[in-house]
N, C-alpha and C positions, 0 to 999 in steps of 0.2 A: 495169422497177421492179415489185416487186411490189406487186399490187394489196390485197391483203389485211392488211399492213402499212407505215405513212409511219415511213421513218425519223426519230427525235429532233430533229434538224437542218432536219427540213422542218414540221415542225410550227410552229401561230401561235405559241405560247409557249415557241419554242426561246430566244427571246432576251428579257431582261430588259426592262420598260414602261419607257418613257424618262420623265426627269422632266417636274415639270409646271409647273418654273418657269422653262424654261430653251429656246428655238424651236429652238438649234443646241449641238450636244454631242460628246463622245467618251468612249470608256472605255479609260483604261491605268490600269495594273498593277490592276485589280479598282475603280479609283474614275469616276466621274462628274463629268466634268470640263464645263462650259457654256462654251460662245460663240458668237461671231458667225459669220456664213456665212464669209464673206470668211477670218476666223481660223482657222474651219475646212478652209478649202480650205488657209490655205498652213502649217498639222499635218500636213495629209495629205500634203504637196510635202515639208515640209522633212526633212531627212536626219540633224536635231538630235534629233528624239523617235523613241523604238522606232516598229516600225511600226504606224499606227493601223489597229484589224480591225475596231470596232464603231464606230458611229455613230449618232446622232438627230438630226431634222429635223422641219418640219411637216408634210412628207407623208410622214412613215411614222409608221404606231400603237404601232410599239415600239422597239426597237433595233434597226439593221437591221446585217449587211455592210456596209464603208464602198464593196467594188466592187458592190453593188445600187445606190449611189448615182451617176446621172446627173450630175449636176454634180461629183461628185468624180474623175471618170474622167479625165479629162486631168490631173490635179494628182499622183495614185496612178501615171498610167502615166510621166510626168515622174519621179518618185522611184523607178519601177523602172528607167527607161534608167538615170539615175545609177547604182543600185547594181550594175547588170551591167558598168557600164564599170570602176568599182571592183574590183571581183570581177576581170577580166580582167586589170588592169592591177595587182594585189597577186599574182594567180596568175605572171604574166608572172616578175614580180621575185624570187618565190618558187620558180622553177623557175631560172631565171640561178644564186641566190644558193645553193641547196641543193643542184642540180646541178655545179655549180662545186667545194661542199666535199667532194661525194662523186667529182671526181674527184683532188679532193688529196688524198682519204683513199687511194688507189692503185686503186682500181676495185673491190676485193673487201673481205671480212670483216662483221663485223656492224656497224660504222661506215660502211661504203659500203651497206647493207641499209639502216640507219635515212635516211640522204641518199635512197635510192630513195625510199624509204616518204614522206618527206615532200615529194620534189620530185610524185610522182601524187596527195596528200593535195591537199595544200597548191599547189601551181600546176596540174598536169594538168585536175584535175578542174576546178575554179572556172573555167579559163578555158573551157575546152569547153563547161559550164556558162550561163557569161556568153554566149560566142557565138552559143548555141544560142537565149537567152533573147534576144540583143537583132533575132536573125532572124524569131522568133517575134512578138515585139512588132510588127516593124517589117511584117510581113504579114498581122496578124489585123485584126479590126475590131474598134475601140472600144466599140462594145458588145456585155455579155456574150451568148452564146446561153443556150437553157433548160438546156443542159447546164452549160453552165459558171457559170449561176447556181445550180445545185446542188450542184457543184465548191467555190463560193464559202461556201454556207452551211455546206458540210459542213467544211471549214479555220478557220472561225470558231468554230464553235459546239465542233469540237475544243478550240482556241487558249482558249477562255473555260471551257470545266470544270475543277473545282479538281481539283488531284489530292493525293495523301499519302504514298504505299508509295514512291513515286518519290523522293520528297525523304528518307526516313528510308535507304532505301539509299545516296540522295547522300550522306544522313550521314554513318552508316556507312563506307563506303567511304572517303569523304574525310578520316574519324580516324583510320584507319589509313594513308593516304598523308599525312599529315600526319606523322606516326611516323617515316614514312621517310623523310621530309626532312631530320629533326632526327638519326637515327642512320644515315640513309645507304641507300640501294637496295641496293647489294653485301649487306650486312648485315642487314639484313631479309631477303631474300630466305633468305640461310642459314637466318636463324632463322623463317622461318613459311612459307618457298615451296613450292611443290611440288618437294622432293625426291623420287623415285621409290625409288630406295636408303634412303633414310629409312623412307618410307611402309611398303617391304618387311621394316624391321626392327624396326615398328609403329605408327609415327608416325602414326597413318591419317585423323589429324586434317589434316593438310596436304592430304588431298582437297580440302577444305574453306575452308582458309585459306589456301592459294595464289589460287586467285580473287579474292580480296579485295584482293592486292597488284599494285604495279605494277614494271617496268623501271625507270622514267623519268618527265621531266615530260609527256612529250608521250605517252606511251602512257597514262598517264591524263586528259588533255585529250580524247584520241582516242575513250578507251571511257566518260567520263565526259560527251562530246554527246550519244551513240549513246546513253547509259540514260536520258538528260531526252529525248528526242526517241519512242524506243522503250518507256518508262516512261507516257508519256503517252498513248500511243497503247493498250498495253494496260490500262492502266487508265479510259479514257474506250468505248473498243469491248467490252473483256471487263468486267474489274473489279479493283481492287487485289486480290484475294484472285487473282486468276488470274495477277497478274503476282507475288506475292511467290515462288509456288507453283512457275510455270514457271519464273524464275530460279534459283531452288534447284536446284530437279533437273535444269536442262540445265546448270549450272555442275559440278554433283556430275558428272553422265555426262561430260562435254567435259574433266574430272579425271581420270576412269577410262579414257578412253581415249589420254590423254596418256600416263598410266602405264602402258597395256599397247602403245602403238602407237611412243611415244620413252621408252624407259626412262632413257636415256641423257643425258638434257635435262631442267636444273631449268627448271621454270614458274611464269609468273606473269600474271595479268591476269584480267579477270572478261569476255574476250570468248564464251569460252564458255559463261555465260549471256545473254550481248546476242543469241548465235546463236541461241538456244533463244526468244527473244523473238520474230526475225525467222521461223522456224520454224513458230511460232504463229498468228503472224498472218498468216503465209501459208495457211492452212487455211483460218482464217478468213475470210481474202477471198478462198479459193475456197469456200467453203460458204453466204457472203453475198455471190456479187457479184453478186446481184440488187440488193438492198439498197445498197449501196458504191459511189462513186463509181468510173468506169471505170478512172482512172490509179492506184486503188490497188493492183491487181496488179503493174501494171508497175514503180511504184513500189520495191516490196520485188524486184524482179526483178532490176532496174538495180542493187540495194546487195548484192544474193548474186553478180551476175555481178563487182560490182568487187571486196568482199571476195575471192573467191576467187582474181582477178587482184592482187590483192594478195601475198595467200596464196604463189602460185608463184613471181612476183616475187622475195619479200623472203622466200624461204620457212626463211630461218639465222633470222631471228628473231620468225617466226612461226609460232605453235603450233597447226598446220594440222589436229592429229588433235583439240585441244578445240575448235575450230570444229566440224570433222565432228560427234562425240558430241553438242553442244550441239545444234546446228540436228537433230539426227536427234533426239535428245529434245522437242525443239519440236515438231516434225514431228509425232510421234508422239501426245504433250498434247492437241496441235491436233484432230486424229482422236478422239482419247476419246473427248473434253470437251466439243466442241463438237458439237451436235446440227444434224443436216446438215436433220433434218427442220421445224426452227424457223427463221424469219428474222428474228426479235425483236435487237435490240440497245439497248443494252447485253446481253450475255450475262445470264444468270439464273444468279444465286449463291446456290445452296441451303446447307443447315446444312452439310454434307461440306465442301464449296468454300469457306469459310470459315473451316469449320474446319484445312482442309488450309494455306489461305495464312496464318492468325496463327500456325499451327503455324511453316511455313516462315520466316516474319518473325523468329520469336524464336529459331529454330535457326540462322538467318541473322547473328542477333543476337549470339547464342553468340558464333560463332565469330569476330566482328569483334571482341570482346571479347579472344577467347584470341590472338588474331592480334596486339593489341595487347600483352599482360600478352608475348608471348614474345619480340616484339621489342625489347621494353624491358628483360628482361630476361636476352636476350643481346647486351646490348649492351658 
């Protein structure tokens, strides 16, 4: 860790002062909730409420992590065994149930591509996942080490910053998948996807507004976690300006190299800006993994190694050259942008980088707009 900088997270006033009418407490969805110890241990077990991250008590001076808390530790590890057995046992059914229609689809085409894609989503991974997780559990010790209490603050005090770019892209994004529910994916797709034949005949705007759009329900499930998950992450480590900016131009690039690398293939999906995300933040936590908790390299390691296993996999219906262009626009952002010689975080967003990201938001903005006026109006 560096010595000359305490990240955000470890600081006393990472966490909100807990009230001062109340001995025992929690915090969901941004409110302050009080109780009793006992009510509090069985929040933290039950499998009824999201999961509780933030906590008060009398012997802590502020909010703490609910796994800083000693007495919460059996109650928290209780409601992790449950949810890994879940996990295994939804993944189990999901591989049976999705496996099964992709071999009634006859083994090939892009119907037996989506069955792959959702039997490794949706059952592979969760259960490997769960396994992993209840081997883990089941060998560690109940209490945290100093590492893994800085693992803990730094998951929290992520989970508790607000964020905004995030949610105006869900927006976005989700008005025009809305769009296309009511006049159809086939049909959209014509009218705002990335035709490449189009774009050559100047359509050049579908760079643009093919990202915006999806396939299907599950391919926007799929990249609509991935932008709450990776939205949050760039905008709590870098800053919303950093994250409007990168999605823009690693969407645009993961465009242009779609259209120079499959000319032959209309596209659609915003994964080539989620790559340019992943891109990013991989620099980032190599130019901070002073700073950064250990498992965040590996982290972003583990999701390049399975996308790309995806990628080959399923690769009729996926659009393997706007993943490239993206993540290598990321890549690149990453290198700029970020100052290798600072370990400060949240990044520093001067007037440029501010002005680059509202720029990009409202050009972003644009085109969810035109994306919409053209599906409705070739409908």
């Amino acid at each position: 860790m560096n010595s000359f900088f305490v990240p955000p997270w470890e600081k006393e006033d990472a966490f909100p002062e807990k009230p001062a009418d109340k001995d025992y407490g929690y915090i969901l969805h941004g409110k302050f909730v009080g109780c009793s110890r006992e009510e509090l241990i069985g929040k933290c077990r039950s499998r009824d409420l999201p999961q509780i991250h933030l906590v008060w008590h009398p012997g802590s001076p502020r909010v703490v992590p609910a796994l800083q808390t000693e007495f919460l530790l059996d109650a928290l590890r209780d409601r992790t065994r449950g949810e890994l057995k879940t996990a295994i046992g939804v993944g189990l059914v999901s591989t049976f149930v999705w496996g099964g229609l992709g071999l009634l689809s006859g083994g090939h085409g892009r119907s037996f591509a989506w069955m792959l894609l959702l039997v490794i989503t949706t059952g592979v991974i969760p259960m490997v996942s769960g396994i992993y997780g209840l081997k883990k559990l089941k060998y560690s010790d109940a209490t945290l080490t100093a590492e893994g209490m800085a693992v803990e603050r730094y998951g929290a005090w992520v989970l508790s910053r607000r964020i905004l770019f995030t949610w105006l892209l869900l927006g976005g994004i989700g008005g025009v998948f809305v769009l296309e529910c009511i006049y159809g994916f086939q049909e959209s797709t014509k009218a705002a996807g990335l035709d490449k034949r189009a774009v050559w005949r100047g359509e050049w705007w579908r760079l643009c507004t093919g990202p915006l759009l999806h396939a299907n329900v599950m391919h926007f499930v799929f990249n609509v976690s991935a932008l709450i998950g990776l939205g949050r992450l760039m905008e709590v480590l870098a800053s919303r300006y950093y994250l409007a900016l990168v999605f823009a131009v690693s969407a645009l690039a993961g465009s242009i190299f779609s259209l120079l690398l499959l000319p032959d293939v209309i596209s659609v999906g915003a994964s080539g800006g989620l790559l340019g995300l992943i891109g990013f933040l991989a620099v980032l936590g190599s130019k901070r993994k002073q700073v950064l908790p250990p498992g965040f390299a590996k982290s972003l390691a583990i999701n390049v190694a399975i996308i790309a296993a995806m990628g080959i996999l399923a690769f009729s219906i996926i659009d393997n050259a706007a993943h490239l262009g993206g993540f290598l626009a990321g890549i690149i952002l990453g290198y700029y942008l970020v100052n290798p010689r600072e370990q400060s975080l949240p990044l520093q967003d001067g007037t440029k980088i501010k002005a680059a990201g509202i720029l990009a938001l409202i050009v972003t903005g644009s085109f969810v707009c035109l994306g919409m006026i053209q599906i409705i109006s070739n409908r």
